[in-house]
PLY file of the C-alpha trace (Angstrom):
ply
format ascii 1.0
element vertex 135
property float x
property float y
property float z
element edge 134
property int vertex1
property int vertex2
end_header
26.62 -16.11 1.77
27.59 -15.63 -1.59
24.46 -13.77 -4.00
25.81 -15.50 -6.62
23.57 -18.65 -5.40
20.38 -16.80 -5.54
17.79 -16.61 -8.36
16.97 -13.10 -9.34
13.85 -11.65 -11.28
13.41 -8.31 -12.44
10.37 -6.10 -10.66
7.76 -6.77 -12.63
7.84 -10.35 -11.68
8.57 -9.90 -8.41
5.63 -7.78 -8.18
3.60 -9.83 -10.03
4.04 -12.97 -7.60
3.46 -10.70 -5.02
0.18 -9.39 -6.30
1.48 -5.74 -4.97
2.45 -2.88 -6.73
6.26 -1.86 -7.68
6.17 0.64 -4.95
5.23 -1.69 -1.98
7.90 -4.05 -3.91
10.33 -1.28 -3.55
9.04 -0.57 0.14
9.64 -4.16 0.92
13.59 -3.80 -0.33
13.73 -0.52 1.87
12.66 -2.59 4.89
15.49 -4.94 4.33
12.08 -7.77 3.24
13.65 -8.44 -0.26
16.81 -8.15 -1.30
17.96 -6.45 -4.75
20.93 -6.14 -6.91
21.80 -3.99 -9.75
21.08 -5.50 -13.15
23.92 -6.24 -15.41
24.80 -4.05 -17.13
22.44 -1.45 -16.20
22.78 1.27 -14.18
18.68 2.05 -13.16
17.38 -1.56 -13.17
17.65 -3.59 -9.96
16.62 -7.69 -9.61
15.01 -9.14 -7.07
15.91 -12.43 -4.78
13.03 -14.64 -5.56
13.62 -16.93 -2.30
12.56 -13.68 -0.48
9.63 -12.48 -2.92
8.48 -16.36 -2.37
9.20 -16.31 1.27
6.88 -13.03 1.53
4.49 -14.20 -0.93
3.90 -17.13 1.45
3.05 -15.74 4.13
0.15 -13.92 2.41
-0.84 -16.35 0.11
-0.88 -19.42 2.52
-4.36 -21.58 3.27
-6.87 -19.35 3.81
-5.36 -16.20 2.58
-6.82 -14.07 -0.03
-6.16 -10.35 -1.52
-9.35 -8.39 -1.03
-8.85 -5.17 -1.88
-5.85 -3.22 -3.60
-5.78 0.53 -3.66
-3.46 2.40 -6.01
-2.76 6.44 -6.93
-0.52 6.91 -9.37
0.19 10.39 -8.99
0.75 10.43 -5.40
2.53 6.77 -5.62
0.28 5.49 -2.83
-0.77 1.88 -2.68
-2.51 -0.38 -0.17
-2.95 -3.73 -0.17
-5.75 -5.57 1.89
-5.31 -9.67 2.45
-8.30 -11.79 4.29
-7.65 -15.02 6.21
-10.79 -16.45 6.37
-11.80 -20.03 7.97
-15.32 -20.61 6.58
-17.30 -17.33 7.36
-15.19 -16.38 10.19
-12.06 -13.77 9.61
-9.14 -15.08 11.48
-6.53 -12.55 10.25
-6.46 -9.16 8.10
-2.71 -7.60 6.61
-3.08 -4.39 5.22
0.19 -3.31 3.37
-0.10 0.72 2.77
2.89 2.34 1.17
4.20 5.35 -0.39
7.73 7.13 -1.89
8.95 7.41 1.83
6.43 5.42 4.39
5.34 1.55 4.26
3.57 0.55 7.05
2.50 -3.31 7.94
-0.24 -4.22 9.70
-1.37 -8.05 10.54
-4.25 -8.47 12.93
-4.45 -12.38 13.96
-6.71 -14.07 15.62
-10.40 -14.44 15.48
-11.74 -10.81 14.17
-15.61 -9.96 15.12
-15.99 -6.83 12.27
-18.61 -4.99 14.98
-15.76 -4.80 17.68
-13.47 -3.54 14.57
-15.45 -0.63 13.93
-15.69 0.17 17.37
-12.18 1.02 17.02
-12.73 4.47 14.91
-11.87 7.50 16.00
-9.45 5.74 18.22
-5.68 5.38 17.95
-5.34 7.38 15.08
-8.35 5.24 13.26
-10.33 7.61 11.63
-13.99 8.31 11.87
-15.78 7.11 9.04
-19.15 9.09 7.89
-21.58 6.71 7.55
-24.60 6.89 5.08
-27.43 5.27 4.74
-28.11 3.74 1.03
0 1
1 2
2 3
3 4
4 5
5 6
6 7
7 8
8 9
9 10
10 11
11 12
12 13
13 14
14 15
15 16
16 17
17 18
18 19
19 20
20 21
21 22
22 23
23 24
24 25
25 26
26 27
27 28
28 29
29 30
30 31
31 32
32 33
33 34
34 35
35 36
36 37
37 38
38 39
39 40
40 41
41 42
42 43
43 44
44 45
45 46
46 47
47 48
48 49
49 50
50 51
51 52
52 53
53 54
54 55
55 56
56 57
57 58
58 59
59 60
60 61
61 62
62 63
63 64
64 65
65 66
66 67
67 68
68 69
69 70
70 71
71 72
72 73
73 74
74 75
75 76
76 77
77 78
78 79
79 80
80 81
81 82
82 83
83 84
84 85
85 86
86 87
87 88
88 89
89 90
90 91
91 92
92 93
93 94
94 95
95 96
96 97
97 98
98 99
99 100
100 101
101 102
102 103
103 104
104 105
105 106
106 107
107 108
108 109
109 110
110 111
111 112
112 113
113 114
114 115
115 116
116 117
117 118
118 119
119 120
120 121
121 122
122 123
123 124
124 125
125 126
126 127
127 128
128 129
129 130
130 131
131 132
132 133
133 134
């Protein structure tokens, strides 16, 4: 298929519709998520396919999807990204998106989530423990 046919935008929209940071955006490209192409005439700029920002915008942004939490360090380029489905008060899927200069890791949990089984999980398949203090 020729690229040619494709709609590009540079990374700060891409990003944007996204709701992530550049580096997941550039963590999705490394993962073969979203495509990219050099900009014209410039030899550091890349765009972005928007029919695959959109298609992996929608799968985070569809009914009952919402961003909860979003993480970023600047100096150490590490970002996560924490996305809720919820059905009323029940939680029927979490995605966290963690990434950084050379590891981006996706996880979706879905299905029905009961939080007091979840933290049963720590200090258990490389979860850590969490130190827990009273307020």
């Amino acid at each position: 298929m020729n690229d040619r046919h494709f709609a590009w935008i540079d990374a700060a929209q891409a990003s944007q519709l996204l709701g992530v940071s550049r580096t997941t955006l550039y963590a999705y490209v490394s993962r073969g998520f979203v495509r990219s192409q050099a900009s014209p005439g410039s030899t550091r700029e890349r765009t972005y396919s928007r029919d695959d920002v959109e298609s992996v915008r929608q799968q985070l942004v569809g009914p009952g999807w919402s961003p909860l939490a979003q993480v970023h360090r600047r100096e150490s380029h590490e970002h996560v990204d924490v996305f809720l489905n919820m059905s009323g008060d029940k939680i029927l899927g979490l995605a966290v998106i963690a990434s950084e200069p050379r590891s981006f890791t996706i996880v979706n949990v879905v299905g029905n989530i009961d939080i007091d089984k979840l933290a049963k999980l720590e200090g258990q398949f490389g979860i850590p423990r969490v130190t827990h203090s009273e307020p």
